[in-house]
N, C-alpha and C positions, 0 to 999 in steps of 0.2 A: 504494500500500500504506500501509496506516494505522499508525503503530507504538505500543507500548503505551504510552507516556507521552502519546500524543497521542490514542487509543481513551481512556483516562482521561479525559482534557479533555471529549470531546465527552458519553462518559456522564456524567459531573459536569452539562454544561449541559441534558439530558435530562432528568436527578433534578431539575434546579430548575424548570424548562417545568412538569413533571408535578405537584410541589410548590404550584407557581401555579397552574397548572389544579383541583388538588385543593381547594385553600384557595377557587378563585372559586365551586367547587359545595358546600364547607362555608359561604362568605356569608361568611366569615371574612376580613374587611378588613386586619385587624392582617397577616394571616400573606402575605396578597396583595403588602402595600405589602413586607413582608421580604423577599421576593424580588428587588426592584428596588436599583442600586446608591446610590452616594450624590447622585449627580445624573441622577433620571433624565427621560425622554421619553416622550411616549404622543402617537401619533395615532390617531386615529378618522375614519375618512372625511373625512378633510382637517383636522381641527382636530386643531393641535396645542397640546399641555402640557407645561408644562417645569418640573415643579417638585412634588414629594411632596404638598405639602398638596393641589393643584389634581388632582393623578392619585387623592389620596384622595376629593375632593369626588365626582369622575365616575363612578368608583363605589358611592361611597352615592348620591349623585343616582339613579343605577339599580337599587338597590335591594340592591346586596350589602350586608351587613351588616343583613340584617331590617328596610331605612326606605329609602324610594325609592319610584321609577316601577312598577317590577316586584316582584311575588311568583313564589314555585318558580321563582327562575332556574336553570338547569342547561344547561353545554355537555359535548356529549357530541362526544368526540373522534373525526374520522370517519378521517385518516391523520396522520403525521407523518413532516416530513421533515427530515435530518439535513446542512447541510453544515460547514464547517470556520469557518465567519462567522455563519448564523442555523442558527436551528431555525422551519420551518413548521407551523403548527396549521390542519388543516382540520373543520370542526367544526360541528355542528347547535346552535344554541343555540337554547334554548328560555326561555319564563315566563309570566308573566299581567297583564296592564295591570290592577293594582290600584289608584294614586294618582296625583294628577298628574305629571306626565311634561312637561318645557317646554313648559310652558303648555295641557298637554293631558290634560284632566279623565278620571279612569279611567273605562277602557271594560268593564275586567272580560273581556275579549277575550283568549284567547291566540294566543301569536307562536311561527312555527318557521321561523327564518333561517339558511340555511348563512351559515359566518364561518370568516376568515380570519387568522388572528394570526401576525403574522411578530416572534421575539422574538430581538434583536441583545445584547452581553453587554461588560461593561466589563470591565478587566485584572487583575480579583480574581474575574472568574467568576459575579456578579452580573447581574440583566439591567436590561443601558442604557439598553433602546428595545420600546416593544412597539407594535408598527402594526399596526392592527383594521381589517379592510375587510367591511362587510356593504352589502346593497339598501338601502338606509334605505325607498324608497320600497316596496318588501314589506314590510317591517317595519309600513310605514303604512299598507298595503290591509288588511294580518291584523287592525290595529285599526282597520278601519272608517273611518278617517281621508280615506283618500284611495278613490276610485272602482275 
């Protein structure tokens, strides 16, 4: 049984999931990186990042904030799931290989990858840790890249 000081918590870390999510389909960097505490973590299919500037780079590198690899980024949240340590995002993301992309010259190709975000929260209710697991290698048939 959940009780309401601790139902509280869990909607609090909800609002902020959904807040991140919201700001990554506004492109909106500034509001992306406020969600994250004062030291945080990002992994991405095994690379990890430890440190705000380097979690901001990866996302403009991708094109949130209007400059990047991609155009019309947008994930669309497919369930979410709740426990007392993460919150799960299951999720279609979608966009367009507009610009080069490491070292990979725009294809002008769109991409639709289910992705997985598991988002962990530091002791002010901020998020700690965000681990992103998608196919890379779908990612890289959708653009042509790969066979």
């Amino acid at each position: 049984m959940t009780t309401g000081s601790n139902q509280d918590h869990l909607d609090a870390r909800v609002r902020l999931v959904n807040e991140h999510m919201h700001a990554e389909n506004k492109h909106d960097v500034d509001a992306i990186m406020a969600t994250f505490g004062q030291n945080p973590r990002f992994h991405l299919n095994g690379i990890q990042l430890n440190d705000a500037q380097s979690i901001r780079g990866l996302y403009e590198g991708f094109g949130f904030g209007g400059h990047g690899g991609f155009s019309y980024i947008a994930a669309e949240i497919t369930q979410q799931h709740v426990s007392g340590e993460s919150i799960v995002v299951e999720m279609i993301f979608r966009g367009k290989h507009t610009a080069t992309w490491q070292g990979i010259p725009a294809t002008n190709r769109e991409f639709e990858v289910p992705t997985c975000a598991v988002f962990d929260f530091d002791d002010k209710g901020k998020v700690a840790s965000e681990r992103v697991y998608f196919d890379g290698a779908l990612l890289l048939r959708q653009l042509g890249v790969l066979p």
